[in-house]
C-alpha positions in Angstrom: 25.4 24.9 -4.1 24.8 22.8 -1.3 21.5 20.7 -1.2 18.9 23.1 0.8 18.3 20.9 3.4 22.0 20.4 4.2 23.2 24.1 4.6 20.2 24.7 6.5 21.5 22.1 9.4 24.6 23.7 9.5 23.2 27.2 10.1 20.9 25.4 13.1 23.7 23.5 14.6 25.8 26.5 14.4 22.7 29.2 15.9 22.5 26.4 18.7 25.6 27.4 19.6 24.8 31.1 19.9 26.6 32.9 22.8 29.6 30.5 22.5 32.7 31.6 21.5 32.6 29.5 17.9 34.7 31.6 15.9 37.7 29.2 15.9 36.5 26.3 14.8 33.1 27.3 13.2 34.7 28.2 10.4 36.7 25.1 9.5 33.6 22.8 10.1 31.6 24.8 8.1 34.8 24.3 5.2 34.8 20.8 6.2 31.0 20.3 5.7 31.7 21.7 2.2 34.6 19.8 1.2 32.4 16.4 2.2 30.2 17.5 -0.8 32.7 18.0 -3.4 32.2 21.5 -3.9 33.3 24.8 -2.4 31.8 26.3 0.0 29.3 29.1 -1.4 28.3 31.8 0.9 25.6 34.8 0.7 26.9 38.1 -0.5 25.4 41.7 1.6 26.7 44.9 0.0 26.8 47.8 1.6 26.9 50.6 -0.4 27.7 54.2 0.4 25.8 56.1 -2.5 27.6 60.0 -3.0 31.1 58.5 -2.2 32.6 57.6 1.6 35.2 59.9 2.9 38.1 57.4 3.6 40.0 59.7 5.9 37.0 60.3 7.9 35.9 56.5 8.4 38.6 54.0 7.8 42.1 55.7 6.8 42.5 58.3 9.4 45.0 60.6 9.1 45.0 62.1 12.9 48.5 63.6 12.7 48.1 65.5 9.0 46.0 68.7 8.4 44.4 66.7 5.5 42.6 64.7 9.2 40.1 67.0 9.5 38.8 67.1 12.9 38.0 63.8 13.6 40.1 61.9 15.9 41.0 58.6 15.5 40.5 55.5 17.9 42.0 52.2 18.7 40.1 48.9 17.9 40.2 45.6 19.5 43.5 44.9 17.3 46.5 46.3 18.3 47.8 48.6 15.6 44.8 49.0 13.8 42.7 52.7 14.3 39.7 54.1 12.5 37.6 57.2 12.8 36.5 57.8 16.5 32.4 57.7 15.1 32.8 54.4 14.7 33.3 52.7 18.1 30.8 49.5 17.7 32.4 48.7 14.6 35.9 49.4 16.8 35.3 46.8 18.7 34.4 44.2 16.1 38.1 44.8 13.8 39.1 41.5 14.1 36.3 40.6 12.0 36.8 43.6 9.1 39.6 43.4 6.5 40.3 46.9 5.9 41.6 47.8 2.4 42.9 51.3 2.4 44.8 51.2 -1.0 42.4 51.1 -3.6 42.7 53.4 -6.7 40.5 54.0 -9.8 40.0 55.8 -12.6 36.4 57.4 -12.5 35.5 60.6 -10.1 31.6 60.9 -11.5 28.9 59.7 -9.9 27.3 57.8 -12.5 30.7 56.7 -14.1 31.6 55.3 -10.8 28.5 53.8 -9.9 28.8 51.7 -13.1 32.2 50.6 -12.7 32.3 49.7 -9.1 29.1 47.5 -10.0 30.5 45.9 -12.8 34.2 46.3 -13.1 33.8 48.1 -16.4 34.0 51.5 -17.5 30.7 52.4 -19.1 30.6 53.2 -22.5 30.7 49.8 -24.4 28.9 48.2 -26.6 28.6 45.1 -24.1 25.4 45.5 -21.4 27.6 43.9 -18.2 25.3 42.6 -15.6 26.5 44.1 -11.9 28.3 41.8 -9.3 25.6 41.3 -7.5 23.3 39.9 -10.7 26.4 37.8 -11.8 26.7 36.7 -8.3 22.7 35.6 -7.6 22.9 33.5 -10.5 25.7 31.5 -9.8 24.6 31.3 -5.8 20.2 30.6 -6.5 19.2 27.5 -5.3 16.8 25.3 -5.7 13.8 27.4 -3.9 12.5 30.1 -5.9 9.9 31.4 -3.8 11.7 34.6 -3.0 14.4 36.1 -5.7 17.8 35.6 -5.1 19.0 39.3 -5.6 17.4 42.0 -3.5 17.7 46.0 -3.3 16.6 47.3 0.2 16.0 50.4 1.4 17.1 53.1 -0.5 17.6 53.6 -4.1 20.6 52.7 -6.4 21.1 56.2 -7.9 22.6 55.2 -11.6 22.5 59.0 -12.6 21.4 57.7 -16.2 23.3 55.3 -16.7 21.7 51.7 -16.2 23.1 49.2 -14.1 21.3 45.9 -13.5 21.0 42.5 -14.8 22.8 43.1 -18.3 23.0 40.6 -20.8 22.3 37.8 -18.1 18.5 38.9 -18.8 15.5 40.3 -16.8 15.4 37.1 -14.7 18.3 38.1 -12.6 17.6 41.8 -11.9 16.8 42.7 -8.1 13.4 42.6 -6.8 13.1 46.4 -5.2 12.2 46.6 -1.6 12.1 50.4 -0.8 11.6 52.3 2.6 7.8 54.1 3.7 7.7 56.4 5.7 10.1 56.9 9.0 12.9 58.6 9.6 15.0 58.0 7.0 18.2 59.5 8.5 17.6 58.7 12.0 21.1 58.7 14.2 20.7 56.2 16.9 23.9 58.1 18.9 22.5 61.6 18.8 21.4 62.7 21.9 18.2 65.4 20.8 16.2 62.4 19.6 13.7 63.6 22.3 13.0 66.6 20.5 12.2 64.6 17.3 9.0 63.1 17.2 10.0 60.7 14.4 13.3 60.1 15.4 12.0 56.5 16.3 9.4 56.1 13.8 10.1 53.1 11.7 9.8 52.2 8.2 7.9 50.1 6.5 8.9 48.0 3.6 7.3 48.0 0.0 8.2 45.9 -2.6 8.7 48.2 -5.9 5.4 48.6 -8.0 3.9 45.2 -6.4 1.4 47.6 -4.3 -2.2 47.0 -5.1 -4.3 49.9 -7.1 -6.6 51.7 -4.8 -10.2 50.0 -4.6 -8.4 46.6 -6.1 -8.8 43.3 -4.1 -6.5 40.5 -4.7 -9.2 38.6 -6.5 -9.7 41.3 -9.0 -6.0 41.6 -9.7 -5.5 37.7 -10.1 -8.0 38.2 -12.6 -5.9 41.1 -14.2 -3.0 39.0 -14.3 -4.3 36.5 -16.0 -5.9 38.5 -18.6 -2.3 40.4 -19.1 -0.1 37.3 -19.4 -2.4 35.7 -22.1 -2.1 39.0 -24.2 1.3 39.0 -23.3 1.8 35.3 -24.7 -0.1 36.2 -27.6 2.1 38.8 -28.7 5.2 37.1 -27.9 4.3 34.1 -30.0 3.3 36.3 -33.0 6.9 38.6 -32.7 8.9 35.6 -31.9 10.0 37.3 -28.8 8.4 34.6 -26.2 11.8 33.6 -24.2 12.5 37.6 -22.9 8.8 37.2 -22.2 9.1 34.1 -20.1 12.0 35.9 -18.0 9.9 39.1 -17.1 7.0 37.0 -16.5 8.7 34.4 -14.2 10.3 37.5 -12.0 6.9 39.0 -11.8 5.0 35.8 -10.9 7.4 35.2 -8.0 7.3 38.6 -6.6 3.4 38.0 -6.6 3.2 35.2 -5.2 5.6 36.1 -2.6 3.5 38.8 -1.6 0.3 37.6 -1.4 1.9 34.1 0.2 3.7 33.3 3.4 6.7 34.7 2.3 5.6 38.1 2.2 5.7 38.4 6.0 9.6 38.9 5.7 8.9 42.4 5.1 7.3 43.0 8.4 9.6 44.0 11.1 6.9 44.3 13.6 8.0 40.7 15.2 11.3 41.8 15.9 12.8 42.7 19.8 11.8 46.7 20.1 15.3 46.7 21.7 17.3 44.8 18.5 15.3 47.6 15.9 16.3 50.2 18.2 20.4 48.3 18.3 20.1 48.8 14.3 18.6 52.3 14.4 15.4 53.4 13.6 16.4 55.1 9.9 16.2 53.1 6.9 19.7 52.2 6.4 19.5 50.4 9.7 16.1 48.5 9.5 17.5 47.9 6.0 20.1 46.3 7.7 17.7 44.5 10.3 15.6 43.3 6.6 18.5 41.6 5.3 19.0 39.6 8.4 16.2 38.0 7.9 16.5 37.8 4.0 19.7 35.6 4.3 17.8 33.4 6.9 15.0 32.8 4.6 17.6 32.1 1.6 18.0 35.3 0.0 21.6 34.9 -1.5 22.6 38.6 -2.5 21.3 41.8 -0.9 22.4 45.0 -1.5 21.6 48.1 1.1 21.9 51.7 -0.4 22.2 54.1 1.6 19.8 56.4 0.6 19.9 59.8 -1.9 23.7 61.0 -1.8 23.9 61.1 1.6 28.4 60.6 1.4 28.3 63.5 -0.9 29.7 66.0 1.3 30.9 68.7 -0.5 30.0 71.0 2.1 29.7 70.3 5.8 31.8 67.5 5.5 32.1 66.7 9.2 28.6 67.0 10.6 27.1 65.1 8.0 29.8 62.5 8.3 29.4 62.2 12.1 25.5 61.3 11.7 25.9 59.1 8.8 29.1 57.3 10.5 26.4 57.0 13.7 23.7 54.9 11.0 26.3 53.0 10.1 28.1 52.0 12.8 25.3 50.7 14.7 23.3 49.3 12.0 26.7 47.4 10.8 27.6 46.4 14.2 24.4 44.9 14.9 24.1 43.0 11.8 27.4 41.1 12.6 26.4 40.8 15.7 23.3 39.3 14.9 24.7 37.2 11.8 26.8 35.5 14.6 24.8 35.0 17.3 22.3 33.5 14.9 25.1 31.1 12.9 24.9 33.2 10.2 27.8 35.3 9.9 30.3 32.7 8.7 28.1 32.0 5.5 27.6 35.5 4.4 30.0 37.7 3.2 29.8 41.9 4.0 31.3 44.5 1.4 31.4 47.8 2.1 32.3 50.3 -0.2 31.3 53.5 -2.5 31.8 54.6 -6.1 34.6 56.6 -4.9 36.7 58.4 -1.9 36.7 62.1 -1.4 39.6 64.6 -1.4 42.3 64.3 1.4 42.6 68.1 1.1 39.4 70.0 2.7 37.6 72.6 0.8 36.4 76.2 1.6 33.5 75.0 2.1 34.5 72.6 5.1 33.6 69.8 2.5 35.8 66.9 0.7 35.4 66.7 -2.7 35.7 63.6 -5.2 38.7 61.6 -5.2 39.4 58.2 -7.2 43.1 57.9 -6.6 43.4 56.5 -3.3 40.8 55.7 -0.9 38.9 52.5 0.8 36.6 49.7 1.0 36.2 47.0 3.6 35.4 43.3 3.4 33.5 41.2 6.5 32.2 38.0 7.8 32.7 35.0 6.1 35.6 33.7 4.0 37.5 36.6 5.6 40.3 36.7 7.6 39.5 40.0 9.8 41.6 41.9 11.8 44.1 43.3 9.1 44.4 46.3 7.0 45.8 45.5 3.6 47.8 48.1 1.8 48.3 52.2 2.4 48.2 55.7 1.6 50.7 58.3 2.3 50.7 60.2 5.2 48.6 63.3 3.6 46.5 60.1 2.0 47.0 61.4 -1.4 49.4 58.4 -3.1 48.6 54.5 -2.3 52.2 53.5 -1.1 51.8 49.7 -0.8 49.8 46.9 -2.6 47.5 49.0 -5.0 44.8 47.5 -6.0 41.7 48.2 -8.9 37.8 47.7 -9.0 38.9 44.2 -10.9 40.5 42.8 -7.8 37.9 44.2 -5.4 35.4 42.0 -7.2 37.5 39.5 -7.8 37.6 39.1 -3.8 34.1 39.0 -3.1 33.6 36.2 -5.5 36.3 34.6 -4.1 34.6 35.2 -0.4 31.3 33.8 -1.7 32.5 30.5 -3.5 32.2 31.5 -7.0 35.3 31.9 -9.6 35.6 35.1 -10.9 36.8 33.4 -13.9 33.6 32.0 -14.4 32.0 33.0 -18.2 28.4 34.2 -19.2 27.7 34.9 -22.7 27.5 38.3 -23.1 24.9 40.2 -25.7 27.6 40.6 -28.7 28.1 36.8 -28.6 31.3 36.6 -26.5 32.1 34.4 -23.2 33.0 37.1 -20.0 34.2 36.3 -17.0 31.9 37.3 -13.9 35.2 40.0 -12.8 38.7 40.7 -14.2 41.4 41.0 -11.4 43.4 39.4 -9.0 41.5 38.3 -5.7 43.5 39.7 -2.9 44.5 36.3 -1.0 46.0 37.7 1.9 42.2 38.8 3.4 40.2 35.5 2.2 39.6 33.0 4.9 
């Protein structure tokens, strides 16, 4: 990776230039800059990720003129020929930076069997422990300041359903540091018009990094002390069961998350600083101040982030199209916004945006006005930089039930985003039964990389 000091220049000079219109040669002197350094270019990875499945039709692969459309209509976007689902008009307007891939197909319909394989590109099941993307990913993008981890969680919760999904055999070291939601309104619509009648529709979050909060009574002396007292009966052990190098890796991840929180650093969790009107732009649930976190996690050197949206909220067996009308309102302004402010802050053309799910959901609509789980055809969408925006790649049939064109697998999904970040997906970790893997297996789709 770049030397610190270096890619921090180029995000300055390129912020300096906010308000411009940059985006046609921003991009090649950033590639330029790279190329002067002998190495590609390595950007920061943000993963949106739609826990309980994303209804394609109703976001992304409308289908206005079958009955399998439901009763959203669909809109145009500021690329001729492209429309998505009219609850999406901020993100409408900002299509010619999303690549819109519309014919992916896999081969799991659980939630937890999903969940695994769109993290890791395997199905679960085997003997090997794979490491998620986003682990493989940190490790290959860390630099050379530690003081925060490389891989963060925000917001909501990763819901595995029992089956783990984490650092794998790369090791405790590169797992994600937790940063959940407090508090707020953690489904708060920043489009619907009765927020007047909620008294927490604008009642923000707060931000807690996962079991770093002090016991009650406890002063940061006293828990120094503790610390200190744990990790020399923690050495102890280790050196009598020959187990000190797994000990090293938790210890080092907990000794940075400390000394995050108690230093500077720990500020980056306080949203308080930020415009009233820019946390209101994001909207005031957690997937949007989530969003607003990350900002400010890639501009403090944060490679990786990934934003859950929280419980199962895309689950929509039932209701399908209210529930999807408020969540499509979360998302499209808290998405929106981030670009947005990515850009205007020399940002956006080092970090790389994936959205997607662990699956679609049915074309066909339910008795129960829901959409049910469906693998076989359905969506994801790439962003920002090392993307070339404004396309759709590939296609479903016109009751969105068949991909028709350029099919593609969770392999090649992953394959692309390491691809978009600077990092082979050929490149091998040695895996816990003693064999090299490579980070993804697939085919990077090079029509949408940049």
């Amino acid at each position: 990776m770049w030397n610190i000091n270096r890619r921090r220049c180029l995000q300055t000079l390129a912020g300096s230039f906010a308000g411009l219109s940059t985006s046609h040669w921003l991009q090649p002197l950033v590639q330029s800059m790279a190329a002067e350094t002998g190495e590609k270019l390595k950007r920061n990875l943000i993963v949106l990720w739609m826990t309980g499945g994303p209804s394609q039709l109703d976001t992304f692969d409308p289908k206005p003129e079958h009955e399998n459309g439901g009763e959203f209509k669909a809109i145009d976007t500021n690329v001729p020929g492209i429309q998505i689902s009219e609850h999406l008009p901020k993100l409408a307007q900002q299509a010619d930076k999303l690549a819109i891939v519309r014919s992916l197909s896999t081969k799991e319909g659980d939630h937890a069997r999903g969940t695994y394989l769109m993290h890791t590109g395997q199905r679960p099941g085997a003997p090997i422990s794979y490491p998620s993307i986003c682990a493989s990913l940190s490790k290959e993008l860390r630099g050379s300041d530690d003081t925060l981890p490389n891989f963060m969680s925000v917001g909501g919760q990763i819901l595995n359903f029992g089956i783990e999904i984490g650092p794998g055999y790369l090791g405790p070291g590169f797992a994600p540091l937790a940063v959940r939601a407090q508090g707020g309104n953690r489904q708060a619509d920043p489009n619907n018009g009765d927020s007047s009648n909620n008294p927490n529709a604008m009642a923000y979050p707060s931000f807690q990094v996962e079991d770093l909060a002090l016991a009650g009574g406890l002063n940061r002396e006293g828990h120094q002390k503790r610390t200190e007292l744990w990790n020399r009966l923690q050495s102890d052990f280790a050196t009598r069961q020959g187990t000190a190098a797994a000990l090293t890796a938790h210890q080092t991840v907990y000794q940075r998350a400390m000394n995050m929180m108690n230093g500077p650093a720990g500020k980056i969790f306080d949203l308080s600083d930020e415009p009233e009107e820019l946390r209101q732009a994001y909207g005031a649930g957690v997937f949007g101040q989530s969003c607003l976190l990350a900002r400010r996690l890639v501009e403090a050197g944060v490679s990786v982030i990934e934003i859950p949206f929280d419980g199962v909220s895309w689950d929509t067996h039932q209701d399908n199209f209210t529930q999807v009308k408020n969540l499509s309102g979360q998302l499209d302004a808290a998405w929106s916004t981030l670009m947005t402010d990515l850009a205007q802050r020399g940002l956006l053309e080092t970090t790389t945006i994936l959205w997607m799910g662990e699956f679609g959901r049915t074309p066909n609509i339910n008795n129960n006005s829901g959409r049910d789980h469906f693998a076989q055809a359905w969506s994801c969408v790439f962003a920002g930089g090392g993307i070339n925006g404004g396309q759709v790649y590939g296609s479903t049939n016109e009751s969105g039930m068949e991909v028709t064109d350029k099919k593609i697998d969770v392999g090649d999904v992953l394959s692309t985003a390491c691809e978009a970040v600077g990092v082979p997906p050929y490149t091998q970790n040695m895996s816990n039964v003693g064999r090299p893997i490579n980070i993804a297996e697939g085919t990077a789709i090079a029509e949408i990389l940049g």
